[in-house]
N, CA, C and O of each residue as an XYZ file, in Angstrom:
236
protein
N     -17.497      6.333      9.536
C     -16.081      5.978      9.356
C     -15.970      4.639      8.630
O     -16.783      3.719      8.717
N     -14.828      4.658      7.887
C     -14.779      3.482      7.303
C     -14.367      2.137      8.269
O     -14.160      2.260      9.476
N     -14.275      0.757      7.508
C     -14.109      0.194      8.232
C     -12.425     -0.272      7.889
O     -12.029     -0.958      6.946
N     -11.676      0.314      8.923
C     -10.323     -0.416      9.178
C      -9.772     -1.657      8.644
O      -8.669     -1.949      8.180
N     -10.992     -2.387      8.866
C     -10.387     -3.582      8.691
C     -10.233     -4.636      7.412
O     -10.028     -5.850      7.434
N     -10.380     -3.872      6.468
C     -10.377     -3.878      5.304
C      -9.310     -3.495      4.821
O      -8.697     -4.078      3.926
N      -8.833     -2.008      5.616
C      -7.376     -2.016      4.778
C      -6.179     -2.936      5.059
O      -6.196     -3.964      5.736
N      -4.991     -2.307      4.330
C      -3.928     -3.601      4.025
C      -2.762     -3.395      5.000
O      -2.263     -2.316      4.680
N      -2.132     -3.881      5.974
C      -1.097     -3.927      6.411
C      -0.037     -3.276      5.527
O      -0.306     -2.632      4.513
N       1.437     -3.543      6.094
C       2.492     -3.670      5.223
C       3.149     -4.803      4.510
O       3.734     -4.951      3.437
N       2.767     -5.663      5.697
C       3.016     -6.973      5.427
C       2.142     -7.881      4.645
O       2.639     -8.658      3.830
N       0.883     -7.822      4.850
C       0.345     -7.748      3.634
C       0.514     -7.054      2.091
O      -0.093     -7.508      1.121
N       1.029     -6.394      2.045
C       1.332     -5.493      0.918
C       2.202     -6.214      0.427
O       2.013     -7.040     -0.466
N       3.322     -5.946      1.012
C       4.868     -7.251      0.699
C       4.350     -8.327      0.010
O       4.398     -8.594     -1.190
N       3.737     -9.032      1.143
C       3.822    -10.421      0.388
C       2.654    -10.240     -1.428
O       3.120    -10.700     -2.470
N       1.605     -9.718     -1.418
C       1.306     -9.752     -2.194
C       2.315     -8.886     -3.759
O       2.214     -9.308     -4.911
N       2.940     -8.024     -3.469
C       3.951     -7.621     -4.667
C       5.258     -8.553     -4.620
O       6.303     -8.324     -5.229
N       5.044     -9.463     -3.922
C       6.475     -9.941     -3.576
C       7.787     -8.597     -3.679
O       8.587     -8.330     -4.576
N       7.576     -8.074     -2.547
C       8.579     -6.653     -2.248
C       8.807     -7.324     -0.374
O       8.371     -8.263      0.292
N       9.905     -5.955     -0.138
C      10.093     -6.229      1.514
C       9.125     -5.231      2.376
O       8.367     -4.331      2.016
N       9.320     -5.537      3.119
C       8.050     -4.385      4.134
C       9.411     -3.204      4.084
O       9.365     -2.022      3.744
N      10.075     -3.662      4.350
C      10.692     -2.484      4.260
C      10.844     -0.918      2.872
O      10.984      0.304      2.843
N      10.697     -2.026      2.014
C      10.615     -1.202      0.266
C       8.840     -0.622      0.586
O       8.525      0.535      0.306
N       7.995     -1.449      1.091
C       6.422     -0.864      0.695
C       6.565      0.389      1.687
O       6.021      1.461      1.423
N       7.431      0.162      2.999
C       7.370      1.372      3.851
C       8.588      2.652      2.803
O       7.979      3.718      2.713
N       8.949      2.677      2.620
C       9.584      3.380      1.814
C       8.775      3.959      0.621
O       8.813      5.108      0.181
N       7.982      2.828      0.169
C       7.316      3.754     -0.939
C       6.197      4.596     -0.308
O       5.787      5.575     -0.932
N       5.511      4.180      1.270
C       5.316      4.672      1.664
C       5.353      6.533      2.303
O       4.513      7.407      2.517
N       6.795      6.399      2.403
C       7.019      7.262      3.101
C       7.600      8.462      1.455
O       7.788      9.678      1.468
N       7.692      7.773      0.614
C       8.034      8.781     -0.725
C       6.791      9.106     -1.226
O       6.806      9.970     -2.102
N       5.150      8.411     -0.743
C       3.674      8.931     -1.299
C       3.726      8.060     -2.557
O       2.887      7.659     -3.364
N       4.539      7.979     -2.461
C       3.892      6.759     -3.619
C       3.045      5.492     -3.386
O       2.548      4.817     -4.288
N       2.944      5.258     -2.088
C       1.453      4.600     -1.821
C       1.039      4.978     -0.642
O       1.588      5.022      0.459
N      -0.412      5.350     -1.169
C      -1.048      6.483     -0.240
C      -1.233      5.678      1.096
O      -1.684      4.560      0.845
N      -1.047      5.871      2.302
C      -1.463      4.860      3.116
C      -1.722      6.255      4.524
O      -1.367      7.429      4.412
N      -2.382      5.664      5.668
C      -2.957      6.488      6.741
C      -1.890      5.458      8.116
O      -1.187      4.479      7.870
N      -2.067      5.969      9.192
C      -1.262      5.623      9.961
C      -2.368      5.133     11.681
O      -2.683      5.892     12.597
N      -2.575      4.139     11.576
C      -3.527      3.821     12.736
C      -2.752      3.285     13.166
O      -2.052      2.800     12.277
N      -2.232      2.924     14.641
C      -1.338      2.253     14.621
C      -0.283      1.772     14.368
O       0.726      1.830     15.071
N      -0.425      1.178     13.199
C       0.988      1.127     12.128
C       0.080      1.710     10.799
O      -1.017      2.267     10.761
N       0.794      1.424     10.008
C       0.434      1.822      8.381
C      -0.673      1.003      8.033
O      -0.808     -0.110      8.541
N      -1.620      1.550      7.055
C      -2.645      0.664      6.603
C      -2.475      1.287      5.139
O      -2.073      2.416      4.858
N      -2.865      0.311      4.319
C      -3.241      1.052      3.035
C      -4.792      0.453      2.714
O      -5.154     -0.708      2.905
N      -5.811      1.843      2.038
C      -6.954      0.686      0.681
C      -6.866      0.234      0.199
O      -5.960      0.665     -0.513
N      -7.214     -0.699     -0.167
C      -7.601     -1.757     -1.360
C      -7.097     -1.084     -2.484
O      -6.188     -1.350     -3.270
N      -8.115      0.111     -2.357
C      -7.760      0.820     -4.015
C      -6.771      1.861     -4.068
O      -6.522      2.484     -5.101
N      -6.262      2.035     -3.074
C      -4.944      3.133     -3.095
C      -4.180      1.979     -3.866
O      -3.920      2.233     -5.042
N      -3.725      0.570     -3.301
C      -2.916     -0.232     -3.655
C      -3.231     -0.575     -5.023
O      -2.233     -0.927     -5.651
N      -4.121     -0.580     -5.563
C      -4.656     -0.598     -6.991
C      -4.666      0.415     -7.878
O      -4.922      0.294     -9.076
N      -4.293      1.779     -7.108
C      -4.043      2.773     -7.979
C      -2.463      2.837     -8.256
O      -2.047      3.297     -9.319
N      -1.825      2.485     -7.521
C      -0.078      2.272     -7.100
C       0.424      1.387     -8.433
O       1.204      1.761     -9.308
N      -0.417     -0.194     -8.290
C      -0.066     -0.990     -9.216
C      -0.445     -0.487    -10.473
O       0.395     -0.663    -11.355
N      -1.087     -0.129    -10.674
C      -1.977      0.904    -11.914
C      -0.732      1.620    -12.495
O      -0.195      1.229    -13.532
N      -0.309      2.651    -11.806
C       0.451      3.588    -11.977
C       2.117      2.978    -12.685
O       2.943      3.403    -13.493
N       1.960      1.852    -11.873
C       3.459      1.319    -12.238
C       3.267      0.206    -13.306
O       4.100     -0.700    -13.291
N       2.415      0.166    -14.101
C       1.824     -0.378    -14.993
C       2.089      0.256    -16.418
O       1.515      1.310    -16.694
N       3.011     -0.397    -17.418
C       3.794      0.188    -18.799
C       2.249     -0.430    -19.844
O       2.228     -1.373    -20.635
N       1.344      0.319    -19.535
C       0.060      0.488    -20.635
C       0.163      1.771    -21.567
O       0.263      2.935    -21.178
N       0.123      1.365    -22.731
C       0.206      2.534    -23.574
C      -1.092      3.092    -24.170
O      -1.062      4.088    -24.893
């Protein structure tokens, strides 16, 4: 199993996009960032890096 504790809160998430926990739980809950539910929400490292990726205007 992986290790937990590596992944990202919500609140962590927030502060790093400067967003509200409330908007990351929302994008949450639309799959737009993949996250698992231990407790509360966690996201990967690289889910959150595929998210920012995605919302990224690269041509």
């Amino acid at each position: 199993m992986e290790d937990v504790k590596k992944y990202l809160t919500v609140k962590e998430i927030a502060q790093r996009l400067d967003f509200t926990e409330e908007w990351v739980r929302d994008l949450i809950a639309k799959k737009e960032i993949k996250a698992i539910r231990i407790g509360r929400w966690r996201v990967k490292p690289e889910d959150l890096e595929d998210f920012i990726k995605s919302r990224m205007n690269i041509k």
